[in-house]
N, C-alpha and C positions, 0 to 999 in steps of 0.2 A: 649763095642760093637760098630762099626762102624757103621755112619750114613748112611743110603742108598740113594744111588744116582740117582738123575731122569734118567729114560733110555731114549734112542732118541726121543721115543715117545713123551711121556713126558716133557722134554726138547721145543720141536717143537711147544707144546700148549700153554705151558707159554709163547711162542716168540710170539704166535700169540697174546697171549692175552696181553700182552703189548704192542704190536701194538696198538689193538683196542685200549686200553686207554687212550695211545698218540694221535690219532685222534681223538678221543670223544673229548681231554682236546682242542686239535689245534680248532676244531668245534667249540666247547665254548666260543675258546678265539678269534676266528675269526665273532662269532654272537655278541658278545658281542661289537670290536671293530667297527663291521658296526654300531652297534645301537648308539654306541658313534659319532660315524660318522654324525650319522642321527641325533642326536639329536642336535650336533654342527652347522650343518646346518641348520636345523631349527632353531636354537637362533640365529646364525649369521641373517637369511633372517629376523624372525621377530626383532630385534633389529639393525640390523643395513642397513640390503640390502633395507627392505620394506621404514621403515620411509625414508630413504634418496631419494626414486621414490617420481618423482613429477607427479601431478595433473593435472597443468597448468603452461602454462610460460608465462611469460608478457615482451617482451622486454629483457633483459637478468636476469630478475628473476625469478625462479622457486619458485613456492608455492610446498612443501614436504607435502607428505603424511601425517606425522607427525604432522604437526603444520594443517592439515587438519580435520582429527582425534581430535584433541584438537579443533579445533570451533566447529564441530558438538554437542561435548555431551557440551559443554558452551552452544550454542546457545539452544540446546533441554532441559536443566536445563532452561534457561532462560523461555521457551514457556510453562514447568509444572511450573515454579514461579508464573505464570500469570491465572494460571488454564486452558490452551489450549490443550488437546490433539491432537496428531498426529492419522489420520485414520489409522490402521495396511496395509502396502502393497503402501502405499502413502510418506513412507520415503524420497525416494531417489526424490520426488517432490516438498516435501511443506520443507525438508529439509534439505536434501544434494544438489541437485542446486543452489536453493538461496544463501547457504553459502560460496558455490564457486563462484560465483558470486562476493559475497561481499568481498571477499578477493580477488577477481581482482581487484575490482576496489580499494580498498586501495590501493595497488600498484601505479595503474593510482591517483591516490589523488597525492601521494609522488614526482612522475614525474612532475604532474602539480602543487605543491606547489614549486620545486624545482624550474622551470621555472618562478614563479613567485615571487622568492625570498621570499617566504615566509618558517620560521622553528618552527618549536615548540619542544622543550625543553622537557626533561626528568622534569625538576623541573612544568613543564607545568602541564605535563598530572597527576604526582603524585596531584599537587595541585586539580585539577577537580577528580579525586576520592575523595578526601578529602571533599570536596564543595558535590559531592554525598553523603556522609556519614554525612554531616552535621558538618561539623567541619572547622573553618576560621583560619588559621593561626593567619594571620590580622584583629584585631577588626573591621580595617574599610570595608573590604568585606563583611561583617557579614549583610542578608538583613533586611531591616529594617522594623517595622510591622507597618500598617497602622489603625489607630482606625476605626473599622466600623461606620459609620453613619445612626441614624434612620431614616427612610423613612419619611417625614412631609405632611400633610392633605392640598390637593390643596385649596385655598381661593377663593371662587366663589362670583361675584358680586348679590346678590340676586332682582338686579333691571333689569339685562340681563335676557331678552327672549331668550331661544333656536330658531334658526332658521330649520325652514327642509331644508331637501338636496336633492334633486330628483335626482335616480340613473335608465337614461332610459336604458334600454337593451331590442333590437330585437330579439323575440321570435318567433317561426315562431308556429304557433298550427298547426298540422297534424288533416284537417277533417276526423271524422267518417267514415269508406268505407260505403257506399249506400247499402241498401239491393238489391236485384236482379231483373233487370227491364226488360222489352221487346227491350229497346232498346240499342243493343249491340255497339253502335257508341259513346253512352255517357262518360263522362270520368270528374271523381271526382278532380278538381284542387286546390291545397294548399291555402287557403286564407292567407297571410301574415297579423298579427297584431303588433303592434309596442307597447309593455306592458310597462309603464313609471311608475313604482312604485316611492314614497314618501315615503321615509323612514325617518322619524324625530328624530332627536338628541335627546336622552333621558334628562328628566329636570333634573338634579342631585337635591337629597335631602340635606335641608342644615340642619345643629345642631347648634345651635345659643351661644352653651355650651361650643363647640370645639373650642381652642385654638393651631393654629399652633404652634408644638416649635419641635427643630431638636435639639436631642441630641447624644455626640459621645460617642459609646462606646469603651473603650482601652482595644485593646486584650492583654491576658497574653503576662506577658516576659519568654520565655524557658529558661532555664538554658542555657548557652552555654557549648557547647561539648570540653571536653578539650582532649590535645593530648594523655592524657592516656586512657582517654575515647573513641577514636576514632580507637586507637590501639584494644583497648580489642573486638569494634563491629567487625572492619574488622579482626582482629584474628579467632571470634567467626563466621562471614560469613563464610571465607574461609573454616573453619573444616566443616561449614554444608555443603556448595556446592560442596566441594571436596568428599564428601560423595556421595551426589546425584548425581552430573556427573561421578565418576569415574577418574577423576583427581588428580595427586596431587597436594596442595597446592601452591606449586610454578610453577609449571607447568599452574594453576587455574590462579594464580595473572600477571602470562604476557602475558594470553590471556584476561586478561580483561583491563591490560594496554596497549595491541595493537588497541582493540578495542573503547577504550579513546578515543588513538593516532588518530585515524581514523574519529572519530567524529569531534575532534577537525581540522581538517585537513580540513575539508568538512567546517566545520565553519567558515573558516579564508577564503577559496576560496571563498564562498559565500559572505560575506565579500567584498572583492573582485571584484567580480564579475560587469563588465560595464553593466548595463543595464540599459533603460530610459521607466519606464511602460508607460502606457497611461494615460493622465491627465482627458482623455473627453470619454463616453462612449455612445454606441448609443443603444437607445431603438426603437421599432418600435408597433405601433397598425395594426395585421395583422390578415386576416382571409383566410381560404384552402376550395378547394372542393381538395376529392380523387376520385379518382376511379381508375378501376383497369385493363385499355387499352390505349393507346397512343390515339385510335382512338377516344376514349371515351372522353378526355380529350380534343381532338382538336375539337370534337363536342360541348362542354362546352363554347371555347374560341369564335365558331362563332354565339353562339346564344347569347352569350354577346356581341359581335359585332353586332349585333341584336335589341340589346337594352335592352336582356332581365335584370332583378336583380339578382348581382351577389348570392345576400343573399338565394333569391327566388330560385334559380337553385342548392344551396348548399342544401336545404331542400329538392328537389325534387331527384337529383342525385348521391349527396356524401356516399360516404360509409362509413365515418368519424363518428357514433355515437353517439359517447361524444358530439357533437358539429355541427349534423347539422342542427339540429333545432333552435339552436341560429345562423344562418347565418353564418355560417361555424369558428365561431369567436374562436379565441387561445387568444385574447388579448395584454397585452405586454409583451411582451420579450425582451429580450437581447443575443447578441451574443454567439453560445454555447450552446444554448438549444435543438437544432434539431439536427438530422443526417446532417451532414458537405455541402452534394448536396442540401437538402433544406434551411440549415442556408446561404450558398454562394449565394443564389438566392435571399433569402429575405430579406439580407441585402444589398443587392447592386443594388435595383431597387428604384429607389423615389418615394415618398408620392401620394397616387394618382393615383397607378398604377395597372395593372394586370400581371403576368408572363405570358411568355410561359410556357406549359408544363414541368414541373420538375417529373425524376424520381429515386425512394428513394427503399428501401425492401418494402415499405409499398404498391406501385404502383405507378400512376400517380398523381400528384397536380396541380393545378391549383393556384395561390397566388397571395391574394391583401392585396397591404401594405393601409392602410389609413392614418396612422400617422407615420412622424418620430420625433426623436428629440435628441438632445446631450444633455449628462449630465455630469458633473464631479464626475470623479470616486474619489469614499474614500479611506481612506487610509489603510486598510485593501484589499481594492481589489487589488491594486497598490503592496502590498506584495505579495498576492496570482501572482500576475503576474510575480513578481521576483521570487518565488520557480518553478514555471512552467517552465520560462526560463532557469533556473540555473539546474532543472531535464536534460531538453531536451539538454543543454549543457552538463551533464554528460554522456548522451547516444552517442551523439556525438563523447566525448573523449575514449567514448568504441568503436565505433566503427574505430575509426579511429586508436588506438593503436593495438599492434604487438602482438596478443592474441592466442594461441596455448594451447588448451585445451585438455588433453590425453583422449579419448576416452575409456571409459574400465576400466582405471585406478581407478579414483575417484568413480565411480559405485560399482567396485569391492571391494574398501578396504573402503568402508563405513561403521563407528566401529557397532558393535551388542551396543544399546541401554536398 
């Protein structure tokens, strides 16, 4: 029996419906290829378009997105090492700023190391990681321990009388306000007393038993860290912090060797660095009235001109609380203690003297220096005065370098934490 054959009808269905299934399949293969599309561009921009955008430029170097990304979770590893939380919504302040920051001015380091012939070495920067970790290549770098020493029992002459010391200070006492009198013209005036307290030198007790002796005590010796030992800690950091930051490993170890690099860099300019601190330092014994008018204050200046006391008038019209009962007294100081308008005034007038009117956030002052003197600065201060200088030199060479910071950029692609 013959097969029966589709009739036109028939025929015409089947065409259609293999249509459709050929567009269904094209459909398919046409959502399919977009999403391939899409997903290639998305890996393309996150792997290759993003990282390669830069952040900032410094001259003709561009800080990448990438190696920007890689400080941040370093540095925010670094601030939970320390037990410092970040406030939520303060990120991009306390640290994504800073961090770009600080990778400009590496840059600017590099320039002005370059400049001033100065290089540090790859064998450099490995070696001070190593010196972090506790491990000296060289025996002789290795620091050496110092024995503590016991503290020894001062020897008092027991035929010495202590002397007293009398320490005067002008106190001003505020009388009692007066109960209420018929006569409304009267008027309660500060009596000024001058309180000269004796404070005497306590007699030390002596022990006729106690024998001075100063013994040293020697601190342990550490094992020293050997270079297998020194592997296995930084092997064993890296796995931890590449964990915690989100990093990998090697991606981890040359952001912490650029960061060396950087210190080291800062080190040697420093180094470096011309500067002659101050050998002599000036102290002054000053005292203030405030108040809180021009007018006020030039009334102050001409009832001392008057004759009145400066002390007597701080007590009556200062607004200074801490201090105007003692005659308006701040004591001694040194440069740097006050707001910049009143330290310029009251270091630059001689002994002796009264200002004109100085005004501060605080109001109006009035300032009398009564004592100066110079003293030689230590040598501790004298370094403080080199890091101050060598700061202010570094803001300097920021502002004066060719700094172009992408707006948007470095905000935007700041990594999730």
């Amino acid at each position: 029996m013959s097969e029966r054959r589709p009739n036109r009808k028939q025929l015409s269905r089947i065409r259609r419906e293999e249509q459709m299934q050929r567009y269904v399949l094209y459909g398919t293969a046409g959502v399919v290829a977009i999403t391939i599309v899409i997903i290639a561009i998305a890996l393309i921009n996150s792997f290759f378009i993003v990282p390669s955008l830069s952040v900032a430029q410094v001259g003709d170097v561009e800080i990448s997105v990438e190696d920007y990304q890689r400080r941040v979770r370093y540095e925010h590893f670094n601030l939970l090492s320390a037990g410092q939380n970040i406030t939520p919504g303060s990120e991009l302040v306390t640290l994504g700023e800073p961090v770009l920051e600080q990778m400009i001015l590496e840059v600017i380091l590099e320039e002005q190391a370059e400049e001033a012939g100065i290089t540090i070495t790859e064998l450099e920067v490995e070696e001070e990681l190593q010196r972090q970790f506790g491990f000296f290549a060289d025996p002789d770098d290795r620091p050496t321990l110092v024995p503590t020493a016991t503290p020894t029992e001062e020897v008092i002459d027991p035929t010495e009388t202590p002397t007293p010391t009398a320490t005067a200070t002008f106190v001003i006492t505020p009388t009692p306000s007066p109960t209420a009198t018929l006569d409304p013209t009267f008027t309660v005036t500060p009596t000024p007393t001058l309180d000269v307290t004796l404070t005497p030198t306590p007699t030390p007790t002596l022990d006729p038993d106690v024998t001075p002796t100063e013994t040293a005590t020697p601190a342990p010796s550490p094992t020293p860290l050997t270079e297998e030992g020194y592997s296995e800690q930084l092997n064993q950091f890296l796995e931890f912090a590449a964990r915690s930051s989100g990093l990998s490993e090697d991606d981890l170890l040359e952001v912490i060797l650029q960061d060396i690099r950087g210190q080291l860099l800062r080190d040697a300019l420093f180094e470096e660095f011309d500067f002659e601190p101050d050998e002599v330092k000036s102290r002054i014994l000053l005292g203030h009235i405030l108040v809180d008018t021009e007018d006020e204050a030039l009334d102050v200046l001409e009832r001392l001109d008057e004759g009145e006391e400066f002390e007597e008038l701080a007590a009556e019209v200062s607004t200074d609380e801490s201090n105007r009962f003692q005659g308006g007294n701040l004591g001694w100081n040194e440069p740097g203690r006050f707001v910049p308008a009143f330290d310029e005034v009251a270091f630059s007038i001689p002994a002796n003297s009264i200002s004109d009117p100085v005004q501060t956030t605080f109001g109006w002052h009035i300032i009398k220096v009564y004592e100066k003197v110079e003293l030689p600065t230590e040598e501790f201060e004298q370094e403080n005065q080199r890091f101050q200088a060598f700061n202010a030199q570094l803001d300097q060479w920021r502002a004066e370098s060719d700094v172009e910071i992408e707006q948007g950029i470095w905000e935007r692609f700041f990594p999730d934490l």
